[in-house]
N, C-alpha and C positions, 0 to 999 in steps of 0.2 A: 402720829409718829413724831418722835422728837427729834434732835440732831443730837449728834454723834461725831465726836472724831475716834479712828480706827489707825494704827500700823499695821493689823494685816485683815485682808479684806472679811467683813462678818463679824470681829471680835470689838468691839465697843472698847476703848481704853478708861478706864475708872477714875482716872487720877486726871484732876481737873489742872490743868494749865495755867499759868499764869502769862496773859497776853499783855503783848505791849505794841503800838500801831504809829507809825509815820507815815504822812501823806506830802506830795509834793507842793509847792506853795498853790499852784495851780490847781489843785485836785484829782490830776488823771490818773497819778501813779503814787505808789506806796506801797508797803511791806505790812504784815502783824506778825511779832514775831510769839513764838510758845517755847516756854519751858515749864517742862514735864520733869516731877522729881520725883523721884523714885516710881517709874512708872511701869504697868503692868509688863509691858510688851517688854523690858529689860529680864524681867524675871528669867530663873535658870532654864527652868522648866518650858516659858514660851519663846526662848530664843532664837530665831530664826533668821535670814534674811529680813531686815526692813528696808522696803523699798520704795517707803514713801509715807506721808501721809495724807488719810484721807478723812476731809470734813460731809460727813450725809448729813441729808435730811430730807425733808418730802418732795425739793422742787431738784436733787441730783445729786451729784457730787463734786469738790473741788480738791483739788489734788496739788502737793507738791512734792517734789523729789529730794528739795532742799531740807535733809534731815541729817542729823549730827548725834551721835553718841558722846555727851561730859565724863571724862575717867578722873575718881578720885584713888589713888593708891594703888591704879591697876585698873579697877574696878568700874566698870559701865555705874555712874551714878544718876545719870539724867538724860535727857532728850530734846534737843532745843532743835526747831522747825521753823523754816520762815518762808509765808506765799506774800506772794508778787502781784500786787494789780496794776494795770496797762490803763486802764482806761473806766470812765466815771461807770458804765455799766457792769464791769467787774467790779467793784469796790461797793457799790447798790448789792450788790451779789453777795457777797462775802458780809458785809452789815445784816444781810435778812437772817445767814446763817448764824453768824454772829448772835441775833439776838436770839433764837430760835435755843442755841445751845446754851446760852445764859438762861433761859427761861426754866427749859427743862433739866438744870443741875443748879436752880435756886441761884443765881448767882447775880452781883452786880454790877454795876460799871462805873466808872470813875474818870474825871481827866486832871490829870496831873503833871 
């Protein structure tokens, strides 16, 4: 099974994210934030409540609530997300998924 991030539970979002990540100077804490541009779950047709999102994969899931709709002209154009880790076994957590979902949508990593 590969990872997956979801806005509504079972539906797989297509449109690969573009993450960006801060850690505190200590290590315990920090954010990655996602923006999602032009993403499925905006569509007219899958519009619903979004009430979160969710990263799967084989070892669970990770969830945040912290989710925003970008309006250009009116118009829901994006999706920007940002989870929160507390502490270094969170952050282990989030990197495994992390790579997991870069593996399985071909993708790279970079620091910049």
């Amino acid at each position: 099974m590969g990872a997956a991030i979801q806005f509504f539970r079972g539906v797989d979002e297509p449109v690969v994210p573009d993450i960006r990540m801060t850690r505190s100077r200590d290590g315990m804490t920090g954010q990655a934030s996602f923006v999602f541009e032009q993403p499925n779950a905006l569509a007219p047709e899958t519009m619903g409540d979004i009430t979160g999102m969710f990263m799967v994969d084989e070892e669970g899931e990770l969830t945040t609530r912290n989710v925003n709709a970008r309006f250009v002209n009116g118009v829901a154009s994006a999706l920007e997300a940002t989870y929160t880790w507390k502490s270094e076994a969170d952050f282990e957590r989030f990197m495994r998924f992390a790579e997991r979902y870069a593996a399985s949508h071909e993708l790279g990593f970079s620091e910049s």
